[in-house]
N, C-alpha and C positions, 0 to 999 in steps of 0.2 A: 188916478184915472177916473174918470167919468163911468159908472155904471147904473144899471137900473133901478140899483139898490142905493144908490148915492143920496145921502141925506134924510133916508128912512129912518123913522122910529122905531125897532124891533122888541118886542118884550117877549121873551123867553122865555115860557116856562119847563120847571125841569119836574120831572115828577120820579119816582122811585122805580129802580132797575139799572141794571148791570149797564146798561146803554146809555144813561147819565154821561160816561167817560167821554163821550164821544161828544157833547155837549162843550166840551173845551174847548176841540180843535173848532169845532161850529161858531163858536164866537170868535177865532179869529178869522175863518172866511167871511163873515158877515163884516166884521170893522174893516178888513183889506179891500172890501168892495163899496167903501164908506157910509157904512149904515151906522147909526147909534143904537148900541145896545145895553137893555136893561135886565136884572134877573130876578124871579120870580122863584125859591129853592123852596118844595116841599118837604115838609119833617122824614117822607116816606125820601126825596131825593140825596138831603142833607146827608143819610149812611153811606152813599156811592161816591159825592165828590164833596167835596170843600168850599165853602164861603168863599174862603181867601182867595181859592182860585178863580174861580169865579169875577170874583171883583177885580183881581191885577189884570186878567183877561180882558174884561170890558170896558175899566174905568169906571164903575158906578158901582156905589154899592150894594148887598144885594141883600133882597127883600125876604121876607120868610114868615113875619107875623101877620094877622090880621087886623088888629090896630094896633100898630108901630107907633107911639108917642114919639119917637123924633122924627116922624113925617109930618106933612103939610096938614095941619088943623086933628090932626090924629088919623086920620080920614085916607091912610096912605093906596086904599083899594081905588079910589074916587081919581086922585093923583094918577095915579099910573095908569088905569082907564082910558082916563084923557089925553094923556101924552102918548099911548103907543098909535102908530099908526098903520102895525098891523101886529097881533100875537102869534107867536109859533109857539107849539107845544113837541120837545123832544127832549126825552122821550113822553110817550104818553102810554102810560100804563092802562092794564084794564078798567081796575079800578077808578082811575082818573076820568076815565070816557066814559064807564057809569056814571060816575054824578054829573057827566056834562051833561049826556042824554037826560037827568033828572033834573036836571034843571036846579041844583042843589050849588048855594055859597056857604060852605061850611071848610074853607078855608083861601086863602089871601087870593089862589090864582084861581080858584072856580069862582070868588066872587068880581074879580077882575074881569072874567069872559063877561059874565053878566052884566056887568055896568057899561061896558065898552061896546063901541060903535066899529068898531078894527075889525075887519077882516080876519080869522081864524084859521091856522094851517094844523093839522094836528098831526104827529109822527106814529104813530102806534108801534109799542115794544112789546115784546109779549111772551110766553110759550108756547110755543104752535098748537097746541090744543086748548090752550086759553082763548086765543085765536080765532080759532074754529070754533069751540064753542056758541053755539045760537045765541046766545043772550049778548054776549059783544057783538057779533054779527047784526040783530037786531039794534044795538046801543049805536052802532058806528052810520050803519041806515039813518038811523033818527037823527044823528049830529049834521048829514048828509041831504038830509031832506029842511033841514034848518039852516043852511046854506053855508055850514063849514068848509071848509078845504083839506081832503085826506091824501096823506104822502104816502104812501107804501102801507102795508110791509113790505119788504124784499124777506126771499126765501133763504135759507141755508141753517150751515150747521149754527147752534146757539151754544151760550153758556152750562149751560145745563147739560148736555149733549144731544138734546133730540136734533132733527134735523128736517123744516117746514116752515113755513110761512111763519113771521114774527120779528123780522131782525128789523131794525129804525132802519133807516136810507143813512147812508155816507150823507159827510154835512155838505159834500159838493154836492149831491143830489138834491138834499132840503135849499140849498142853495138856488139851483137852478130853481126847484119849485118853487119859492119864494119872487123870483125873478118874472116868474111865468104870471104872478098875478097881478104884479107890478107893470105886464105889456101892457103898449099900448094896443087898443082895439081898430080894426082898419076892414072901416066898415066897406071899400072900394072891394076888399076883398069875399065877401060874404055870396055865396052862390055860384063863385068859381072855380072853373077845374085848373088845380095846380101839377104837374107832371114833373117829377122829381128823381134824378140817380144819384143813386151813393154806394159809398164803398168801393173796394175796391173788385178787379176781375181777377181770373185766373185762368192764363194758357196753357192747356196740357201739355206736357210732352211726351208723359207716357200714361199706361193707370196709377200714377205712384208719384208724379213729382209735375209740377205747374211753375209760370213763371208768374209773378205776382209785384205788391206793392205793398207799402206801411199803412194804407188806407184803414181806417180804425170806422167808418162812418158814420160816424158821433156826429158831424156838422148835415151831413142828408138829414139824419134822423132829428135831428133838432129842427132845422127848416120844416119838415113833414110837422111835425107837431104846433110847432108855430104856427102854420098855416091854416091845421086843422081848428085850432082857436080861434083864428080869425074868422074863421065861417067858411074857409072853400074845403071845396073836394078835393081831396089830393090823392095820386096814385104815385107809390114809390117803387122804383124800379132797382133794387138793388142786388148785389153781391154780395158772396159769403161773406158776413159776420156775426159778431156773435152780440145784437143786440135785440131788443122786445121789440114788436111794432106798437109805434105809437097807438093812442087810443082812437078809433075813426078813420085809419089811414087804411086803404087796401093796399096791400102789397105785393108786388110781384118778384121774385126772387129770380136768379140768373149766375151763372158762372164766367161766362165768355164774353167777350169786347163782342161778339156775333150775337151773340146770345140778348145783350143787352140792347143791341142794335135794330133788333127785329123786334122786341118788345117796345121798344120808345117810337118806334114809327108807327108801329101798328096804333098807337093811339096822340102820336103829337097831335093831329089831327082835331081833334077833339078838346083839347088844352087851351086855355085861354094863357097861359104859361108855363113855360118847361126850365127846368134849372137844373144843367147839368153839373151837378156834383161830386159825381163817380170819376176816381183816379183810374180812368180807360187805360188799360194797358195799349202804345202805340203799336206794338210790335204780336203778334205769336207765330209757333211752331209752324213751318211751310210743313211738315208732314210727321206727323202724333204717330209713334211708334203704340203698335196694337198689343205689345207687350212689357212687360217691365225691362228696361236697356239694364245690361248687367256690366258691370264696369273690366275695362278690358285693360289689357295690360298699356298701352299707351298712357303717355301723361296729360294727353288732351281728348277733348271733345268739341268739334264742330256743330253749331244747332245752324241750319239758314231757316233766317224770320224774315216771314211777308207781313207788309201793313195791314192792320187792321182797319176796319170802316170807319170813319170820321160822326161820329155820331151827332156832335153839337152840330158842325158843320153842317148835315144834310137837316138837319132841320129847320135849321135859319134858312136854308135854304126853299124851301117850303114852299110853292107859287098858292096851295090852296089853304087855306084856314093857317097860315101861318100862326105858332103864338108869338109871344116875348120870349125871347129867347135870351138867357143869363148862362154863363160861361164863371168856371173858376179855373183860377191858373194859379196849381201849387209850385213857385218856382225855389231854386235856390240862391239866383243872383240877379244882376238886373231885374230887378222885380217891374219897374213902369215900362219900361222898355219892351221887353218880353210881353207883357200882359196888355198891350197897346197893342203891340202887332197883331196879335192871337186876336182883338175886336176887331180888327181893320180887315183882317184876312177870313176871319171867318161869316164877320157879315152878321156881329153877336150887336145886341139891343145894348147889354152891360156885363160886365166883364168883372170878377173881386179878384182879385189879386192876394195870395199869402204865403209870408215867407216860409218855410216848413223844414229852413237849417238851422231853426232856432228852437231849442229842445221844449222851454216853456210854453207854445203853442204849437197848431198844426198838427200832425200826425199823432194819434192816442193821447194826445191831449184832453184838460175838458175846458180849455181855454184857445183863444184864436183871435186874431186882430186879421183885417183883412184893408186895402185899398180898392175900391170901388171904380170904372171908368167910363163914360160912356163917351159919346161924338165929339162932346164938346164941354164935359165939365168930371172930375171927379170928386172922390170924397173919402177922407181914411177914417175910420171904424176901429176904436183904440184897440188893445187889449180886453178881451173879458170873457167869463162863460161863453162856449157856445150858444148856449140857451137863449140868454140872451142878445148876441148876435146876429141869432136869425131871426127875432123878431124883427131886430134894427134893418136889416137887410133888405125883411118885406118888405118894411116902410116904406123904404129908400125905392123899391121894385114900385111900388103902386104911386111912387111919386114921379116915377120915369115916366110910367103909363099915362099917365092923366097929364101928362105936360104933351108926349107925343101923341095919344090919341086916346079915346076909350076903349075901356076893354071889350069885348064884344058879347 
């Protein structure tokens, strides 16, 4: 399949720590998403994982000297330079981001960064009070103001047992960041307001039990991020769950199909586009017991559900300050069918379409393929990270735009 990593150069560096392991699996999400990759194993990485693996992993094999006599003129730092077309560092120890912030080639992959023109992502692995510690705090600044690209930490418990800041990112995550650099820039979008649901809601029934959805909101919270890269302002209107808000995104949180309903009007209005994303529950409770319902000897329970507000709907609808308005339709069969009516009837600009009875995407997935539809032309959107999906999506969005009209 086609991805945004398809035909990229990766050069890898592995540096010393427990987190190495994970550098395995990383090399086969990167070759599954058709990147070529190379390894770069420090004498400090070499004690956590293996050469061998390494190389049956990638297909290449992998690097670890400083001049390597069976590389090209000797000169294998120069080589590999030149051929990567972006470096990832994971793990990257402290020590490693010391000599990067020094500016030091006193071995194969810090003098690599330095020769090479490649874009730099670095993972940072650590002890949470290595971590913490000012002097890395300070080292990771300087690598950052030198125009690197820093992936995490993410928080939790570690090796060691402490429990704080320091863990690498899962390789799906370094993945997605990888992808993130690899967008395309869309400059249509730069200076506008995006208005964004996700997630899914939840109807009470009682204080104690709700009725709900598999909505995981990984695909909101990707577009939200995507977009905020692209230059606009975006406000996310989301539903319980259990994700970070992206970096620049305000966010508005909400329980209820009501709930979400009054917050996406209160500001369509102001949107230059709105992208409903959120799996709106169509139905809740005609009347929310004030107490916990206690289960009664009968073998049944009756709930009567009233409609909920039509939320894409009323906004397409919109006579003043209308945005674009983008609809998703998570079906399970007739997917064009289904997802054709739902634009016709609701009066939506474009419409993605995704199957979500297929385990590999859609629902807590961190993958999604989607079908695209508008008036008069579609467009399928294979398989791939979210991540980068919803880059492809903007695109697609500010190419609708500027065929039908400018943005405003």
């Amino acid at each position: 399949m086609q991805t945004t990593l398809s035909g990229q150069r990766i050069l890898l560096g592995i540096s010393g720590g427990i987190a190495a392991y994970k550098s395995a699996d990383l090399i086969r999400r990167l070759k599954e998403r058709g990147a070529e990759v190379r390894v770069i194993l420090t004498e400090g990485g070499s004690h956590f994982i293996t050469p061998l693996t390494l190389q049956a992993l990638s297909g290449n094999p992998v690097s670890s000297s400083l001049l390597d006599p069976a590389a090209e003129a000797a000169m294998g730092h120069i080589e590999l330079a030149k051929w990567a077309s972006c470096i990832l560092i994971a793990p990257a120890s402290a020590d490693l981001i010391a000599r990067l912030a020094h500016g030091l080639a006193n071995d194969l992959l810090t003098t690599c960064v330095l020769a090479s023109a490649a874009p730099v992502l670095v993972a940072p692995a650590m002890n949470q009070q290595m971590y913490k510690n000012s002097a890395t705090k300070h080292n990771i600044a300087t690598l950052k103001e030198r125009n690197f690209h820093i992936a995490g930490p993410a928080a939790g418990e570690q090796a060691c047992g402490d429990v704080g800041p320091g863990r690498m990112l899962e390789p799906l995550e370094l993945v997605a960041a990888l992808e993130q650099l690899q967008s395309p820039r869309l400059p249509a979008l730069s200076g506008k307001t995006l208005l964004i649901t996700a997630g899914p809601t939840r109807e009470a029934i009682d204080p104690v039990r709700f009725l709900s959805n598999h909505s995981s909101g990984k695909m909101g919270f990707a577009l939200a991020e995507a977009a905020v890269k692209a230059g606009a302002k975006v406000q996310l209107v989301t539903g319980p769950v259990n994700l970070a808000t992206p970096a620049g995104v305000e966010r508005i949180d909400v329980q209820s199909a009501q709930q979400m309903h009054a917050a996406v009007l209160q500001r369509a209005n102001a949107a230059d586009i709105f992208i409903g994303c959120a799996a709106v529950a169509d139905y809740r409770v005609a009347e929310v017991a004030g107490q916990k319902m206690k289960k009664t000897s009968s073998n049944e329970l009756t709930l009567t559900l009233v409609k909920n507000p039509d939320i894409i709907a009323d906004v397409a609808a919109l006579k003043y300050q209308r945005p674009f308005t983008v609809g998703f339709a998570a079906e399970t069969e007739n997917l064009a069918s289904y997802a054709k009516d739902k634009l016709q009837r609701k009066k939506l600009d474009l419409i993605c379409a995704n199957d979500v009875s297929k385990p590999e995407q859609g629902f807590h997935s961190e993958d999604n393929a989607i079908t695209a539809y508008w008036q008069d032309g579609e467009l399928a959107l294979p398989r791939q990270p979210k991540t980068a999906l919803a880059a492809a999506i903007l695109e697609l969005i500010t190419q609708r735009i500027q065929h039908q009209q400018p943005l405003r």
